[in-house]
BAVOZA-815043 format. One record per residue (C-alpha): x, y, z; residue number from 1; residue in one letter. Coordinates in nm, 3 decimals. Layout:
N
{{X,Y,Z},NUM,a}
...
***
This chain:
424
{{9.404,10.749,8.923},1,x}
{{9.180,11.064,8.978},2,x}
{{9.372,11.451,8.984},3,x}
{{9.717,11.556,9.086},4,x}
{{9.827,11.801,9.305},5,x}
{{10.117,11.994,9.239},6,x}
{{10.244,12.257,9.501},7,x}
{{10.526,12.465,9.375},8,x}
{{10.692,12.767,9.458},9,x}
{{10.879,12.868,9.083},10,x}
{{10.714,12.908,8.819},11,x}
{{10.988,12.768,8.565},12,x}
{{10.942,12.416,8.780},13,x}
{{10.604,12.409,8.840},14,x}
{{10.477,12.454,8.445},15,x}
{{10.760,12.210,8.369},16,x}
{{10.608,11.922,8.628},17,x}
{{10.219,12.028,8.548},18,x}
{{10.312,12.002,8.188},19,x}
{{10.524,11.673,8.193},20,x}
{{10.276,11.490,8.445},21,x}
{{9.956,11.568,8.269},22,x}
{{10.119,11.468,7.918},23,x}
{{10.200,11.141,8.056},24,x}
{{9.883,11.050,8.260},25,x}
{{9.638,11.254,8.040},26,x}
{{9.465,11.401,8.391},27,x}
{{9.433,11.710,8.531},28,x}
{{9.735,11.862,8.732},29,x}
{{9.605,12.142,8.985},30,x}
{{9.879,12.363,9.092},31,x}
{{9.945,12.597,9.408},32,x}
{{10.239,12.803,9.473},33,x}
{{10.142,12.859,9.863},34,x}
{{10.036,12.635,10.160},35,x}
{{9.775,12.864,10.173},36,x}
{{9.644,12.849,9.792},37,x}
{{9.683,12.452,9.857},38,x}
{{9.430,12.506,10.179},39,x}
{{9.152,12.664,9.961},40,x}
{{9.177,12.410,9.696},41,x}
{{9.156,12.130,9.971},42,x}
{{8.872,12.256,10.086},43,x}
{{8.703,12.305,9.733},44,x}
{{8.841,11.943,9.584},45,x}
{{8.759,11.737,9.932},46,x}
{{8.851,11.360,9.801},47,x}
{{8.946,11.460,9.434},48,x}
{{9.346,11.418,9.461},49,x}
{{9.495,11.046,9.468},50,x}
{{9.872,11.241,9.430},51,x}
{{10.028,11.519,9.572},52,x}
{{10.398,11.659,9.418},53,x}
{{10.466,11.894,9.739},54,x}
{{10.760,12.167,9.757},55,x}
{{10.949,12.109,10.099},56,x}
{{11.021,12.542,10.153},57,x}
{{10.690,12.749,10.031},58,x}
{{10.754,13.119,10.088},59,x}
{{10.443,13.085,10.388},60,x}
{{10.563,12.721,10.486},61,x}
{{10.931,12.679,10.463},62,x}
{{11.004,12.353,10.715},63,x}
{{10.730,12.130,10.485},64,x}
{{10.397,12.217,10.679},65,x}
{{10.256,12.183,10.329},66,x}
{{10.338,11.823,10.382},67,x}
{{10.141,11.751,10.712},68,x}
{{9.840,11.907,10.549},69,x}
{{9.812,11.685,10.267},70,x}
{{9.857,11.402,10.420},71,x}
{{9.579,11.457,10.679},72,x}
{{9.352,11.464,10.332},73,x}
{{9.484,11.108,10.273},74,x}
{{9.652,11.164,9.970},75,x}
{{9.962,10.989,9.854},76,x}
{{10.259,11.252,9.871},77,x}
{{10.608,11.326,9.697},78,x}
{{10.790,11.568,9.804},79,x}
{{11.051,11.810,9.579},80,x}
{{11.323,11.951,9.787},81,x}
{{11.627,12.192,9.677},82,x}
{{11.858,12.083,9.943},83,x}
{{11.896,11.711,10.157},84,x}
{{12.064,11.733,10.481},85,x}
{{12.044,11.466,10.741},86,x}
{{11.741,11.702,10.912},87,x}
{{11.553,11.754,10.591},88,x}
{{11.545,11.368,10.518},89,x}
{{11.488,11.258,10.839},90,x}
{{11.219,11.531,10.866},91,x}
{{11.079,11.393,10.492},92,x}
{{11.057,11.029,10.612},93,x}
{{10.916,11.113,10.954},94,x}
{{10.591,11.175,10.799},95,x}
{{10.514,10.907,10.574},96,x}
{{10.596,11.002,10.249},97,x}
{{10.604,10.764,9.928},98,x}
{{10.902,10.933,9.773},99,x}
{{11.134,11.264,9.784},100,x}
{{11.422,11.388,9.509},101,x}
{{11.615,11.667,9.470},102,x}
{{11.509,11.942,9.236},103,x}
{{11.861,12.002,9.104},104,x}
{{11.847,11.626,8.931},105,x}
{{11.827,11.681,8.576},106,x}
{{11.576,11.347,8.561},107,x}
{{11.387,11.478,8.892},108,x}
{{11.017,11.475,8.708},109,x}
{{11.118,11.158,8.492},110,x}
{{11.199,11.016,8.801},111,x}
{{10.868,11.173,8.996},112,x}
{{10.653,11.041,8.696},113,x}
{{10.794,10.692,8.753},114,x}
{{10.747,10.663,9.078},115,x}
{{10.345,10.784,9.039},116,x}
{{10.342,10.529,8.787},117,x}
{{10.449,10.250,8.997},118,x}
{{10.204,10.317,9.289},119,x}
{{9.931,10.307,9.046},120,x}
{{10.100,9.954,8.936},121,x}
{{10.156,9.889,9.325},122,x}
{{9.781,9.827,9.407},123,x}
{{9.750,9.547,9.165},124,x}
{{10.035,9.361,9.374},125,x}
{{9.983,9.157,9.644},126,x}
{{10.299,9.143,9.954},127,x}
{{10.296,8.855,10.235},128,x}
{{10.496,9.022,10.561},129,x}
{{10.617,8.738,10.732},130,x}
{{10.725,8.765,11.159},131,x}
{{10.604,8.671,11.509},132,x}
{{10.639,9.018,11.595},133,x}
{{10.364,9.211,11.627},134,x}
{{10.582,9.554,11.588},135,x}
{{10.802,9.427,11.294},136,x}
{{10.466,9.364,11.085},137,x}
{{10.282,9.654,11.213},138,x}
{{10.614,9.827,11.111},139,x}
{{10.641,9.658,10.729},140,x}
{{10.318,9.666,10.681},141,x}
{{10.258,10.038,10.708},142,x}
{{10.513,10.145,10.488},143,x}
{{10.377,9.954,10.196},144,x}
{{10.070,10.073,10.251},145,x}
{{10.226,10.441,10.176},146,x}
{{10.277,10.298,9.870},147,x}
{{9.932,10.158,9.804},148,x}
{{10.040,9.764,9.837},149,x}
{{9.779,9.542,9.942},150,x}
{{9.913,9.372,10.214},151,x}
{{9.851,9.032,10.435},152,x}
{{10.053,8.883,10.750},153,x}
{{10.181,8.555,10.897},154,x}
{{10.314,8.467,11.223},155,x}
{{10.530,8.212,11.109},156,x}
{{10.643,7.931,10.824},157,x}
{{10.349,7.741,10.807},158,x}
{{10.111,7.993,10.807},159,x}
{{10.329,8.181,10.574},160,x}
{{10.297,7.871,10.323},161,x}
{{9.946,7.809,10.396},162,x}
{{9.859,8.200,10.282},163,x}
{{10.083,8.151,9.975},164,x}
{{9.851,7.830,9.857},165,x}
{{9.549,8.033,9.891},166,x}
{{9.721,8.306,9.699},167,x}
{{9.926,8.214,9.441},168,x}
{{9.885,8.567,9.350},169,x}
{{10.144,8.700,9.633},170,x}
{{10.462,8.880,9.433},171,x}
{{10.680,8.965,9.692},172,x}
{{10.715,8.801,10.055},173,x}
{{10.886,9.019,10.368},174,x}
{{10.998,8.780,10.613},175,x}
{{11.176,8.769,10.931},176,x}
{{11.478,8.535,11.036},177,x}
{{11.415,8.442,11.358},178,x}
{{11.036,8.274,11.407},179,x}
{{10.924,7.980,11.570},180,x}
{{10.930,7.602,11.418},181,x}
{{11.089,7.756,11.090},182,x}
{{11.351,8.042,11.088},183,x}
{{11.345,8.265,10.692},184,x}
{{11.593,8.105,10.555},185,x}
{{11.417,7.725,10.584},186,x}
{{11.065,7.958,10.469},187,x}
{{11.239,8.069,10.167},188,x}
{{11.381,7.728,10.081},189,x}
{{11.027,7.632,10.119},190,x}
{{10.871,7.863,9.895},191,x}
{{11.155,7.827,9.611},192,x}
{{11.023,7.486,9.590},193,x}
{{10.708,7.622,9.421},194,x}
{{10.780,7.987,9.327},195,x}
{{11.037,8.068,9.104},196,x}
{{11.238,8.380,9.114},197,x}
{{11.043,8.504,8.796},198,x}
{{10.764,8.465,8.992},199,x}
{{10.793,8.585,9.301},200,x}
{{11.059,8.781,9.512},201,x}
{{11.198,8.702,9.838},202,x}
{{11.326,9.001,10.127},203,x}
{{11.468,8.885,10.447},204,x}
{{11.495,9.084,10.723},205,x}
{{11.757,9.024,11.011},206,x}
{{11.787,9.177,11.372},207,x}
{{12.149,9.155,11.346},208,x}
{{12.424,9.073,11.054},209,x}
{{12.580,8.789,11.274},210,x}
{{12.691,8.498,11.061},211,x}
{{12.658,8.604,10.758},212,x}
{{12.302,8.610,10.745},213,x}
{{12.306,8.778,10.466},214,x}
{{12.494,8.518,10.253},215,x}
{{12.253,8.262,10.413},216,x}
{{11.921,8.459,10.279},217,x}
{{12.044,8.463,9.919},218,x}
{{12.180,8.118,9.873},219,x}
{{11.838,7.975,10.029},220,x}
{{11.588,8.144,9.739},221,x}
{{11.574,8.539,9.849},222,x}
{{11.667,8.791,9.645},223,x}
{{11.721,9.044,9.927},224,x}
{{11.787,9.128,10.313},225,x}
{{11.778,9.396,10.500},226,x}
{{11.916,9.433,10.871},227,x}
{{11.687,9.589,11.137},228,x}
{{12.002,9.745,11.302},229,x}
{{12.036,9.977,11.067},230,x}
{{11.725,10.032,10.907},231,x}
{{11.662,10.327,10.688},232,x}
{{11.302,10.340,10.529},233,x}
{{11.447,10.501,10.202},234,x}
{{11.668,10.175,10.176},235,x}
{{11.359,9.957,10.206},236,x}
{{11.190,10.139,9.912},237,x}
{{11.490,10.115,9.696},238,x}
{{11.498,9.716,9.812},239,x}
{{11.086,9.672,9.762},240,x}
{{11.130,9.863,9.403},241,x}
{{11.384,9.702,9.268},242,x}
{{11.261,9.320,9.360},243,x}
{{10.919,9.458,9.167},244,x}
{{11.091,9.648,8.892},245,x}
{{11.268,9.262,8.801},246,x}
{{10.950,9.074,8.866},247,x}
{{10.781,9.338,8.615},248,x}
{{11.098,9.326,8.332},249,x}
{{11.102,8.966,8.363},250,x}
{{10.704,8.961,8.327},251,x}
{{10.729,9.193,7.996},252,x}
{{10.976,8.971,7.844},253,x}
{{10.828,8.674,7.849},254,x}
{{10.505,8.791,7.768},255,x}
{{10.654,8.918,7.450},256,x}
{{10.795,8.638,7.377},257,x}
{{10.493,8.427,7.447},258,x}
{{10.274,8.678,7.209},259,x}
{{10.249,8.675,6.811},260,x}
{{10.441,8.973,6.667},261,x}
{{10.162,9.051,6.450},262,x}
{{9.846,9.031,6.660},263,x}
{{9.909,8.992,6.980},264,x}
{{9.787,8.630,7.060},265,x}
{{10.015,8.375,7.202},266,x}
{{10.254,8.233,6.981},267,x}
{{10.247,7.903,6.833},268,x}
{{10.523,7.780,7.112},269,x}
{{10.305,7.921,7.403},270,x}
{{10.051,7.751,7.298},271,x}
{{10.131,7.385,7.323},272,x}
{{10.314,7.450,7.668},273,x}
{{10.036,7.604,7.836},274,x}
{{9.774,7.377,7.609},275,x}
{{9.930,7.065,7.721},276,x}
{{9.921,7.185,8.081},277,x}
{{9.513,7.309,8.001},278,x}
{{9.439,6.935,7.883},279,x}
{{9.635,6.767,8.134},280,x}
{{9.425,6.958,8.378},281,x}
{{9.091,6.940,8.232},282,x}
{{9.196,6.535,8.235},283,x}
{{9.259,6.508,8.579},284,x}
{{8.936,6.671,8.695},285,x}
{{8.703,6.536,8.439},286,x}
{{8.656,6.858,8.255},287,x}
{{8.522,6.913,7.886},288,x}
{{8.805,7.038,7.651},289,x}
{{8.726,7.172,7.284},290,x}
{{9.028,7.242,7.030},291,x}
{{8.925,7.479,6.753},292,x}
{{9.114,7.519,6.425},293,x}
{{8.989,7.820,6.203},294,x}
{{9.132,7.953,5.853},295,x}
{{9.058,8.272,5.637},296,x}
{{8.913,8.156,5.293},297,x}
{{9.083,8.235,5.016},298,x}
{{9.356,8.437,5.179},299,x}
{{9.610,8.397,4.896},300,x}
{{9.350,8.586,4.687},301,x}
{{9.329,8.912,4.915},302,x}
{{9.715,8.930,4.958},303,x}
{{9.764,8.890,4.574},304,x}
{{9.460,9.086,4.514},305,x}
{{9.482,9.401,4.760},306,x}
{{9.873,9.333,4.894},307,x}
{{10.026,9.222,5.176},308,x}
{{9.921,9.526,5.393},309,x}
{{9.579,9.455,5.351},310,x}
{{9.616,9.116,5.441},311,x}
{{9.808,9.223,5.768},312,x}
{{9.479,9.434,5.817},313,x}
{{9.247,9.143,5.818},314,x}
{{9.453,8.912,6.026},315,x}
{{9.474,9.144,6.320},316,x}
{{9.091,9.236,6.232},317,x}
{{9.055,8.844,6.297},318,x}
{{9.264,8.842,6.590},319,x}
{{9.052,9.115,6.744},320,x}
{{8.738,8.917,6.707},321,x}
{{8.858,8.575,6.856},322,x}
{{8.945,8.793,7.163},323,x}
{{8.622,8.947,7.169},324,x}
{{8.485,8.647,7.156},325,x}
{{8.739,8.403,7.379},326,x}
{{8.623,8.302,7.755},327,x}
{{8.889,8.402,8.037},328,x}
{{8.980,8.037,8.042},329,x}
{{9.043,8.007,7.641},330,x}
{{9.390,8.010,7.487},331,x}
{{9.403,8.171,7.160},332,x}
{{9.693,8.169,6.929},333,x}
{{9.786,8.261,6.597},334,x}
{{9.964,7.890,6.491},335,x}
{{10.071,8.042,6.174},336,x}
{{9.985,8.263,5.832},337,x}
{{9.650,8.286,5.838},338,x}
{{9.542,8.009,6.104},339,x}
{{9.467,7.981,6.390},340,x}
{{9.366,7.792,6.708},341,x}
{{9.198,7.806,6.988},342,x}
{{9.138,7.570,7.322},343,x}
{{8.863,7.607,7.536},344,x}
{{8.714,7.420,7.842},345,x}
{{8.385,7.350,7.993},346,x}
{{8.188,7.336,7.672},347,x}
{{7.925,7.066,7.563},348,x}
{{7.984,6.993,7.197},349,x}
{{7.652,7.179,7.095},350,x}
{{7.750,7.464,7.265},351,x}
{{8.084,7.506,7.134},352,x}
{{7.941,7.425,6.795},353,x}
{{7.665,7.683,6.832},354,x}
{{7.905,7.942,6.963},355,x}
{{8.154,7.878,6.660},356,x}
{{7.880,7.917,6.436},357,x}
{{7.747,8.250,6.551},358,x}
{{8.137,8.358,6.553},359,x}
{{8.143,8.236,6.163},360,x}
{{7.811,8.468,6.041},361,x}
{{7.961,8.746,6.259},362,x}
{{8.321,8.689,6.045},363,x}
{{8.111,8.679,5.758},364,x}
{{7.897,8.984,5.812},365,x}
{{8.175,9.207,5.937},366,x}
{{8.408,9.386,5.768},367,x}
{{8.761,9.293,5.819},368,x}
{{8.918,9.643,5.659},369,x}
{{8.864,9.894,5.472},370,x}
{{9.037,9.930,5.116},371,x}
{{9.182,10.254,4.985},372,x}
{{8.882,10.361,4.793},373,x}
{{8.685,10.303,5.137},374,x}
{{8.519,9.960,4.985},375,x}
{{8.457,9.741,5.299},376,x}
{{8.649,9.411,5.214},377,x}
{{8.456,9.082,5.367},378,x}
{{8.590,8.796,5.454},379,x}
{{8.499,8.425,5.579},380,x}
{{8.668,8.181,5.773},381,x}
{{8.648,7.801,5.800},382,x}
{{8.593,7.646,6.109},383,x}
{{8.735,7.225,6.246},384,x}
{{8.639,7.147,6.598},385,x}
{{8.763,6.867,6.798},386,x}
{{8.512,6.828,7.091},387,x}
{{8.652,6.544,7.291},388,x}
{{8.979,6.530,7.492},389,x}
{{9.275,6.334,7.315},390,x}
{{9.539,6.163,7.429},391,x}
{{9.774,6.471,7.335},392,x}
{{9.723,6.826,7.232},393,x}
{{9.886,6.702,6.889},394,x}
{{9.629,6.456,6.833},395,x}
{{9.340,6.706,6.897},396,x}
{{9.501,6.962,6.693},397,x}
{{9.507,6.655,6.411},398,x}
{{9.148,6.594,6.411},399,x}
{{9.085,6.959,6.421},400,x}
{{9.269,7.037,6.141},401,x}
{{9.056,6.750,5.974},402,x}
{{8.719,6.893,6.084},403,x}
{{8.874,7.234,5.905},404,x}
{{8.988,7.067,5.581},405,x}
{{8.676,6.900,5.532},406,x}
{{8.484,7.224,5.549},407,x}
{{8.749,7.362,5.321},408,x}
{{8.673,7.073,5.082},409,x}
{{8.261,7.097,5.194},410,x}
{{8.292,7.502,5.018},411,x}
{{8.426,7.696,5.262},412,x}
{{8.304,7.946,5.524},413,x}
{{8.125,7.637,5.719},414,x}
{{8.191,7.491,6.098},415,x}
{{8.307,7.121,6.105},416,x}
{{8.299,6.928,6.454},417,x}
{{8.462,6.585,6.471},418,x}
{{8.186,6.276,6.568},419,x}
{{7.798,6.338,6.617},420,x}
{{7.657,6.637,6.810},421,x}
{{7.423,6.340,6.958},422,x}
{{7.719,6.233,7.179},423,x}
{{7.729,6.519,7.479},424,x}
***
């Protein structure tokens, strides 16, 4: 996000919102209190604002002029206004706005600042618009990209389907009832056959609620519709952001409870669902598959010796590094204590061993915390690997932990790999 613009008329307000944005997004706010202070600065800043915060009534620009100004520079607007008749919304919406409130809300900036925030989340998300109509897509399509979704079309089903295969990335899909071959309700039976609801959200639009089209939407896998006869864009915006807002809650909570409380690294039970899946994958194409066991020597010693703050210290120390040194493909979990494992694909067994090694001397050479007299405390770590795919994640977890107890047993800080390095 580069600089806000703030264009505000009373002084009380406008330190208030400069003060409350800037806090939260730790960038500059500029403010203006007059369409024509905001013209200068234009000038000046060409391309430097990604948000504007506009007052609707400035004392030289009382019918939102401000707003038509901005805009022309490109940059995303929200507008404050201190009263919301019929002609002040409609006149709001006409031009393209992300978002409006009323000043006289208590949680008006709160409300501002989460908005801003969920644009910036909005271009990381990905929405399929759905329709044979050229207008209805031209239509949907525009107002998301007000608020910075990236967007793609289909003209029907199929192609609908065929776009979701090639991006399994999509998070929300907009589609229309009435298409040819396949109407929205058989498209979202369709797509609940792959995408779950934690997944991905559904809208359907209708021309008309005739038969309950509504009812029909919902019980066939969408989680919203939206009739065309009585479209309002703000409605559409609450519908979009509250299908995201679930998808990201949902998201958050099982990511927590997929991560280790302590260091952030998938939990033990994450690990052998989405491990299994890894190895049955890697299986199926042919693919390498290394399972890596590692323990911190002598652990008992530094919580006994130091305390068990200390020892906290040094497992997320040894979290940090596994992460630093994991591929984008690896899963890394903390299995328990002080131990951990890790899976990772593609690797010959020499050059998982090699890069385990390195990873050891680095353990080794690092500190893992600093004690209260500022001594550096070192550590070491022994390392099992299990270079070949198993029958089950268990049994390659087995001969891991084998590899890792005979370097335990072999004097500790040492790599271990299960059969000859010969063999890859």
């Amino acid at each position: 996000m580069r600089q806000i613009l703030l264009v505000e008329g009373s002084n009380m307000f406008g330190r208030l919102a400069k003060a409350k944005i800037e806090k939260f997004f730790d960038i500059p706010v500029f403010w203006t209190k007059t369409l024509a202070e905001t013209e200068k600065l234009l000038a000046m800043a060409k391309g430097n604002f990604s948000m504007a915060l506009l007052d609707f009534d400035l004392p030289d620009a009382p019918n939102g002029e401000v707003i038509d100004r901005v805009i022309a520079e490109g940059i995303t607007t929200f507008v404050f206004t201190a009263e919301l008749n019929d002609e002040v919304r409609n006149s709001v919406w006409s031009k393209k706005v992300a978002d409006y409130i009323l000043k006289e809300d208590p949680n008006s900036i709160d409300y501002i600042i989460a908005a801003m925030r969920q644009l910036a989340e909005n271009q990381e998300s990905l929405v399929l618009v759905v329709g044979d109509s050229a207008d209805y897509r031209t239509l949907v399509s525009e107002l998301l990209y007000v608020r910075k979704f990236r967007v793609l079309n289909a003209t029907d089903g199929k192609s609908a389907l065929e776009i979701l295969s090639q991006h399994p990335e999509v998070k929300l899909v907009i589609t229309d009832f009435v298409m040819p071959g396949m109407d929205g309700c058989t498209l979202c039976q369709k797509i609940r056959e792959k995408y779950r609801h934690d997944r991905l959200a559904i809208i359907g639009f209708a021309a008309k609620n005739e038969g309950n089209i509504g009812a029909r939407f919902i019980k066939s896998g969408a989680n919203d519709f939206i009739i065309r006869q009585s479209f309002l864009v703000e409605e559409f915006y609450c519908r979009v952001n509250h299908c995201m807002e679930t998808l990201s809650l949902i998201g958050k909570i099982r990511e927590g409870a997929n991560r280790d409380f302590l260091t952030g690294l998938y939990s033990r039970r994450y690990f052998f669902d989405a491990g299994s899946e890894l190895l049955r994958r890697c299986r199926e194409s042919g693919e390498r598959l290394a399972c890596i066991m590692l323990d911190i020597d002598f652990f008992k010693k530094v919580n006994d010796t130091f305390g068990h703050d200390v020892g906290d210290l040094v497992i997320k120390n040894m979290a940090r590094m596994l992460r630093e040194d994991s591929g984008n493909r690896d899963i890394v979990a903390r299995i328990g204590g002080e131990e951990f494992c890790i899976l990772s694909p593609g690797g010959t067994k020499r050059e998982v061993v090699a890069r385990f090694e390195k990873l050891r001397r680095k353990i080794k050479e690092t500190p893992a915390t600093k004690l209260q007299d500022k001594r550096p405390l070192f550590i070491s770590t022994s390392i099992g690997i299990c270079s070949e795919i198993g029958d089950s994640l268990e049994r390659m977890m087995k001969i891991a932990d084998e590899c890792l107890y005979k370097a335990k047993e072999g004097g500790r800080n040492r790599v271990e790999a299960w059969e000859p390095l010969g063999n890859n």
